[in-house]
C-alpha positions in Angstrom: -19.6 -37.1 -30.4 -20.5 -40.8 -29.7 -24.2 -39.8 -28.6 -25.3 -37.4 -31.0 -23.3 -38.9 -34.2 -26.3 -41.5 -35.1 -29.1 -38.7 -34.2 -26.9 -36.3 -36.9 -26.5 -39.0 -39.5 -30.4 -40.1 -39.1 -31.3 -36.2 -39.9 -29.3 -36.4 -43.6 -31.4 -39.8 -43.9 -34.8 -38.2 -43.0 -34.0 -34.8 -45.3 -33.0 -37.3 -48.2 -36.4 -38.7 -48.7 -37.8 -34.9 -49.4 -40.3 -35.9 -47.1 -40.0 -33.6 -44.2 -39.8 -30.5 -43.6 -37.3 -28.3 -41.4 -40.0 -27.7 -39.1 -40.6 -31.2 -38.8 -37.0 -31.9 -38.3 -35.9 -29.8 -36.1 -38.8 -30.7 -33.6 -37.6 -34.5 -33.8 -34.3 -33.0 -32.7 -35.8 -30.9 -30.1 -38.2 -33.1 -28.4 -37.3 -36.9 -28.9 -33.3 -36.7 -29.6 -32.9 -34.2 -27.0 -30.4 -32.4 -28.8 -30.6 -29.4 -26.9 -27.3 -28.0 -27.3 -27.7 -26.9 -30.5 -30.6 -25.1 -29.3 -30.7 -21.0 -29.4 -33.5 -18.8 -27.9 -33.8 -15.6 -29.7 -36.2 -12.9 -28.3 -37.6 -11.8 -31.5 -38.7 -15.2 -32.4 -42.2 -16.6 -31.5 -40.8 -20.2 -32.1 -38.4 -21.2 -29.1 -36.5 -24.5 -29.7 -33.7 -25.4 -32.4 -33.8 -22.5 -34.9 -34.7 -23.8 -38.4 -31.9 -21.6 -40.3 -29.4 -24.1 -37.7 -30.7 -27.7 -39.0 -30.2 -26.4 -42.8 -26.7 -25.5 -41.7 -26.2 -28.9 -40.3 -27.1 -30.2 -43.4 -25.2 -27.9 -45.9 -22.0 -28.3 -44.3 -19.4 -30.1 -45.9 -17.9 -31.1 -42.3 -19.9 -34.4 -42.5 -18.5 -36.4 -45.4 -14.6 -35.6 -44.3 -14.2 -32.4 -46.7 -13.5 -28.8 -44.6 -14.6 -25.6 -45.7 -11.1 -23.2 -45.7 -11.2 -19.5 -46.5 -14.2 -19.9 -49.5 -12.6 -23.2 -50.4 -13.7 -26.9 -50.1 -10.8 -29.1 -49.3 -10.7 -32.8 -47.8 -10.2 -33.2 -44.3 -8.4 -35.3 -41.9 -11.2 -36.5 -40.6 -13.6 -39.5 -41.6 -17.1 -38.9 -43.3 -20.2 -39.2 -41.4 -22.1 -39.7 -43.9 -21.5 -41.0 -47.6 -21.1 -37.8 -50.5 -24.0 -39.5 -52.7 -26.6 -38.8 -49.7 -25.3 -35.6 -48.9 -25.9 -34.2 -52.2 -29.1 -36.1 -52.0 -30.0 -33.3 -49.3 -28.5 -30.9 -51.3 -30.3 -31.4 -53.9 -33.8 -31.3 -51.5 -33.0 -28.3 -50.1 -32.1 -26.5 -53.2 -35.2 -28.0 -54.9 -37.2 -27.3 -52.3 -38.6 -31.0 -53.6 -40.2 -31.4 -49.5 -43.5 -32.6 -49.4 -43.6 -31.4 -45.4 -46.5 -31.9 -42.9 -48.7 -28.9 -44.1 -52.3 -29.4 -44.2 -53.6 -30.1 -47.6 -57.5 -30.1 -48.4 -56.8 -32.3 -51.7 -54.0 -34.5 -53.0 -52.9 -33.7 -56.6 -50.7 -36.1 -58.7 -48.1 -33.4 -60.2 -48.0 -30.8 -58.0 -44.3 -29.5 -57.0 -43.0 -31.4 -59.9 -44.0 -29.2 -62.8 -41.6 -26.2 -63.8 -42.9 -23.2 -65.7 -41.5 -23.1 -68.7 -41.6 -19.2 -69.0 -40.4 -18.6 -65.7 -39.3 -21.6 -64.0 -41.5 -21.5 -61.2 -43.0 -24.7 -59.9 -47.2 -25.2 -60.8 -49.9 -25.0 -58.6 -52.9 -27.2 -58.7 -56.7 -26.2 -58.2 -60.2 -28.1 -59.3 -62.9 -26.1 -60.7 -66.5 -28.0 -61.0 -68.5 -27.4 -64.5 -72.2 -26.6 -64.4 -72.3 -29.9 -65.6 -71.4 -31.7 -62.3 -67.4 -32.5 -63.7 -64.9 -31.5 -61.7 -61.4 -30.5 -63.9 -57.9 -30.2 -62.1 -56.0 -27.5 -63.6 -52.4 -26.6 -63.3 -51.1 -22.7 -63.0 -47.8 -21.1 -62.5 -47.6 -19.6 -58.9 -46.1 -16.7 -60.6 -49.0 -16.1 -62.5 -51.3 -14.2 -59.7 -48.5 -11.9 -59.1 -48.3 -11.2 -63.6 -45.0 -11.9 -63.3 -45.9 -14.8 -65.3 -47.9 -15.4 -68.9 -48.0 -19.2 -69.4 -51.8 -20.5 -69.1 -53.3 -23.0 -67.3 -53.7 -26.4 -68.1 -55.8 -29.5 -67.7 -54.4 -32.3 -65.5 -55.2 -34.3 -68.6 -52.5 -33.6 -70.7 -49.9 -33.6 -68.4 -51.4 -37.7 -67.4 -51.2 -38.3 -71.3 -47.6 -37.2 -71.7 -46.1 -39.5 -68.6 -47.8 -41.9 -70.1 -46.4 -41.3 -73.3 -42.6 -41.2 -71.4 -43.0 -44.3 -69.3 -44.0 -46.4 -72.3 -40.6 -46.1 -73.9 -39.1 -47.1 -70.6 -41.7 -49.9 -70.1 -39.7 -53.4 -69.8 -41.4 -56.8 -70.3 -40.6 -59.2 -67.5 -38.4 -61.2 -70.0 -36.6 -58.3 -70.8 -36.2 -57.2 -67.4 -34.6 -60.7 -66.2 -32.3 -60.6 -68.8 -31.0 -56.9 -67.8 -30.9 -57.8 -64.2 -28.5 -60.7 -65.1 -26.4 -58.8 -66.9 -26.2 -56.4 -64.1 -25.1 -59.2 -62.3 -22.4 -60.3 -64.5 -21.2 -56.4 -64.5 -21.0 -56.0 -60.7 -19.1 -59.5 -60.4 -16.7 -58.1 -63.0 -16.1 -54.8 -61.4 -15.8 -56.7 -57.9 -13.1 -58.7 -58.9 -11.1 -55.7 -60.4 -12.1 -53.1 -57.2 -9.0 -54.4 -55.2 -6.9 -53.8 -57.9 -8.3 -50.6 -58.5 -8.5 -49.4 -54.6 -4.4 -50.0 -54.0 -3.8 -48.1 -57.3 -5.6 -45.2 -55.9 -4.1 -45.9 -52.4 -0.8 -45.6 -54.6 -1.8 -42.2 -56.2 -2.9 -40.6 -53.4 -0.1 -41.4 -51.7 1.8 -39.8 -54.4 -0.1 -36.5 -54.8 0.5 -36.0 -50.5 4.3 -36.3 -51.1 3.9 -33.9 -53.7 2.6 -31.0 -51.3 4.8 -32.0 -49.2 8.0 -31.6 -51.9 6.0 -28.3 -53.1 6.5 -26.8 -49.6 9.9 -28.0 -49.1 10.7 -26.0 -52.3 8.4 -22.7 -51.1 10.7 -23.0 -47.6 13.8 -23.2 -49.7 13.3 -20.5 -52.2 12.7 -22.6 -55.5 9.2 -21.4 -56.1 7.5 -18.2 -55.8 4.5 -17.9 -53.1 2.0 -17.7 -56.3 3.9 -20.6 -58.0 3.6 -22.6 -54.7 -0.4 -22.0 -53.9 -1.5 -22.5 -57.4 0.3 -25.9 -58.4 -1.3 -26.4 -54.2 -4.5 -25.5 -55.3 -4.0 -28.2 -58.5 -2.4 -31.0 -56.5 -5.5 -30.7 -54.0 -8.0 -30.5 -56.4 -6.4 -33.9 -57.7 -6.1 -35.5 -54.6 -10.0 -34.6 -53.8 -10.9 -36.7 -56.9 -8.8 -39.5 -56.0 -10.2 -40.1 -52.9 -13.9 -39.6 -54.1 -12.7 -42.6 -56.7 -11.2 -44.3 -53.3 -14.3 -44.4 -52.1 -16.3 -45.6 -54.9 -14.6 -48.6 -54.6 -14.9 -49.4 -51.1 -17.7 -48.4 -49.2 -20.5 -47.4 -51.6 -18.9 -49.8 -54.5 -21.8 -52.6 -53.4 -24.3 -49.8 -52.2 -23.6 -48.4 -56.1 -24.5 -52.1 -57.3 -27.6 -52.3 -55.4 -28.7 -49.3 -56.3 -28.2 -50.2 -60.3 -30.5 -53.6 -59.3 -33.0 -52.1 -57.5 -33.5 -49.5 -60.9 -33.9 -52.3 -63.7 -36.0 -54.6 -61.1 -38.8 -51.4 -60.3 -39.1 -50.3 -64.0 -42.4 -50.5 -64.9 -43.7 -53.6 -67.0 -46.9 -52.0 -68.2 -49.5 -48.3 -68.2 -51.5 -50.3 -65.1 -50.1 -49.6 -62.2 -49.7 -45.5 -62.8 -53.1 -45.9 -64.6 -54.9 -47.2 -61.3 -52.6 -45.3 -58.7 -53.9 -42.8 -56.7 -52.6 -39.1 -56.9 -49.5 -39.7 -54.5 -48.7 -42.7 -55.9 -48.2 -41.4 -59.7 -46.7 -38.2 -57.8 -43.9 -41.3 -56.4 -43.8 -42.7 -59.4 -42.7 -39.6 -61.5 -40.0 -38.5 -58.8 -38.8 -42.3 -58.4 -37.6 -42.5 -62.1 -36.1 -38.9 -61.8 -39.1 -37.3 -64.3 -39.5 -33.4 -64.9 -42.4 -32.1 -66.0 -42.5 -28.6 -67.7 -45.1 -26.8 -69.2 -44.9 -23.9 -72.0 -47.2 -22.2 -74.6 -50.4 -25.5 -73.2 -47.6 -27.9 -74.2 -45.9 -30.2 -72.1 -42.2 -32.1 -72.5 -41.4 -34.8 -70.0 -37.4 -34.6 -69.2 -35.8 -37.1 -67.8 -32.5 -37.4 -65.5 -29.8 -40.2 -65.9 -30.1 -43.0 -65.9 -33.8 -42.7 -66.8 -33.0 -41.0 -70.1 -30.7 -43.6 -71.0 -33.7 -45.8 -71.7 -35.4 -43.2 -73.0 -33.2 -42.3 -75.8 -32.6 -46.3 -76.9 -33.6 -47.2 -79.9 -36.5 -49.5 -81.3 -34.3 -52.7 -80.9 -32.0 -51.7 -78.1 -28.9 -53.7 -77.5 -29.3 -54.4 -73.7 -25.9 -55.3 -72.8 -24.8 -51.8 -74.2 -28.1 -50.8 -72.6 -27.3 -52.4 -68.9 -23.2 -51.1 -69.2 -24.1 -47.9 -69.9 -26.9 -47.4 -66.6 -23.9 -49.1 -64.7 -21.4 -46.6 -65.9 -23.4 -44.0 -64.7 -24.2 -45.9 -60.8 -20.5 -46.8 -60.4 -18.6 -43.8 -61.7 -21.1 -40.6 -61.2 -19.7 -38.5 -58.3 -23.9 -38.9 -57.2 -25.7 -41.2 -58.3 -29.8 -41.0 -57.6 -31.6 -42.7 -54.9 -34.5 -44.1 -56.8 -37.3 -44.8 -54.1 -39.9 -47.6 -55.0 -43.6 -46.9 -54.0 -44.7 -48.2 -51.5 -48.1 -50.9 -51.5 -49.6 -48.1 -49.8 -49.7 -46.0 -53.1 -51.9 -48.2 -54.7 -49.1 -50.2 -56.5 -48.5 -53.6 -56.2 -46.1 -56.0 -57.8 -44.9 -55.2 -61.6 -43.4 -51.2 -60.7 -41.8 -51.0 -57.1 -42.0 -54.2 -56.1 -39.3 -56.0 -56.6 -37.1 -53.3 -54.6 
């Protein structure tokens, strides 16, 4: 559908930012898209308008990025994508999280809350501030499960949970030297892989060209009596689980192949060069700070760990005199051959950052 196809693709966009809420979405659907004929009244609801439980099924269905759904099965489709598989699982991943900041009235901002886990229960935290008789006021974290006593772990200071991101970001802390050098060699990756992507994109032309007269042979052979119908459906079941993976590879090295490269740049040039921009940040801004570099939080026994996704944690695991072009190869490895990658979001200036973290994305 020519009209609503932007207005569809423009909903995955908005979800992936984990910025607004179904709610939120489905009334930009409702009331300034128009897209009324998705809409369903249903008498026992209060709420008329586009059912929420409708824009999370837009938005968990496979449909959009050319793959069909078959009797319990996922298998690709005839049809082109909508929208690219790293930002669908972007939104799956924000839906599943429940990572979604939505538009809910909040009396106080708090730096880490929604992105520490319980470590007894896995819960997210919540946050509260309690004022001493001495005038201070103390933010404390607490597992939601914890009013219910389905949950033991005690509360803890904001404090300590400040001192260990602190403690995390300065073994991913780059020097602007450093960080020049890593962006170059990014640069000399990307040009390399460039160069080989058309060689690489007809050879997976080639292959998947191959696996589809495969299934083709395979039912020639079912029609003819070769093979058994259990023979036939599980070497079908094999050749299409194949030729999925070839076309994901496909189109790693067309559409997103630059999109993958940018997305490596953009990481080296918004790693932080010192403590002073999260130091001086305001509570959402260290909040987009922790998220942009893909940062857990979890808390257990008044301790906290800080966990890290990829590529964060390949920086985090170097060594005291990292090799950076081992370094750089091994963050592009993961941009330009992970099924889906991150989407690393700088902060914005109106976080309280600017330059050094952020700004050069």
């Amino acid at each position: 559908d020519g009209r609503t196809e932007p207005y569809v693709r423009k909903l995955f966009e908005l979800a992936a930012t984990g910025h607004y809420s179904l709610l939120r979405l489905a009334e930009l659907a409702e009331d300034e898209w128009r897209l009324n004929f998705i809409r369903r009244r249903r008498a026992n609801s209060r709420r008329r308008g586009i059912p929420l439980n409708t824009i999370q099924r837009i938005l968990r269905n496979p449909f959009y990025v050319g793959m069909m759904r078959i009797k319990g099965q996922i298998i690709p489709g005839s049809h082109s994508p909508l929208v690219s598989k790293a930002l669908f699982d972007r939104v799956q991943d924000v839906l599943t999280g429940r990572c979604v900041s939505a538009e809910r009235p909040q009396t106080k901002s708090f730096a880490f809350a929604g992105i520490i886990r319980c470590g007894g229960c896995g819960r997210r935290l919540t946050a509260y501030t309690k004022t001493k008789p001495s005038g201070r006021a103390y933010t404390y974290y607490i597992c939601s499960n914890r009013s219910k006593k389905r949950c033991s772990e005690p509360q803890i200071v904001e404090q300590i949970f400040t001192d260990a991101v602190e403690d995390a970001l300065m073994h991913i802390i780059m020097t602007p030297e450093d960080k020049e050098l890593c962006l170059r060699i990014v640069g000399e990756v990307a040009a390399a892989r460039l160069a080989t992507a058309g060689e690489e994109k007809n050879r997976l032309i080639a292959e998947i060209a191959a696996f589809e007269r495969q299934k083709k042979r395979l039912l020639d052979l079912l029609l003819e009596g070769a093979i058994s119908q259990d023979d036939h459906n599980y070497k079908r079941a094999e050749l299409t689980e194949q030729l999925a993976a070839a076309q994901m590879k496909l189109g790693v090295f067309s559409e997103d192949l630059q999109q993958r490269i940018e997305l490596a740049r953009n990481f080296f040039a918004a790693l932080p060069e010192d403590l002073s921009h999260f130091q001086s940040a305001k509570s959402d801004g260290k909040k987009v700070i922790v998220r942009s570099l893909g940062l857990e939080l979890v808390a257990e026994d008044k301790k906290v760990r800080v966990q890290a996704e990829e590529p964060t944690s390949i920086l985090m695991d170097r060594s005291a005199l990292p090799v950076w072009g081992q370094l750089v190869k091994e963050v592009m490895t993961y941009f330009l051959e992970t099924s889906t990658p991150c989407f690393f979001e700088a902060p914005h200036e109106s976080d309280g950052l600017t330059g050094g973290f952020g700004a050069a994305a």
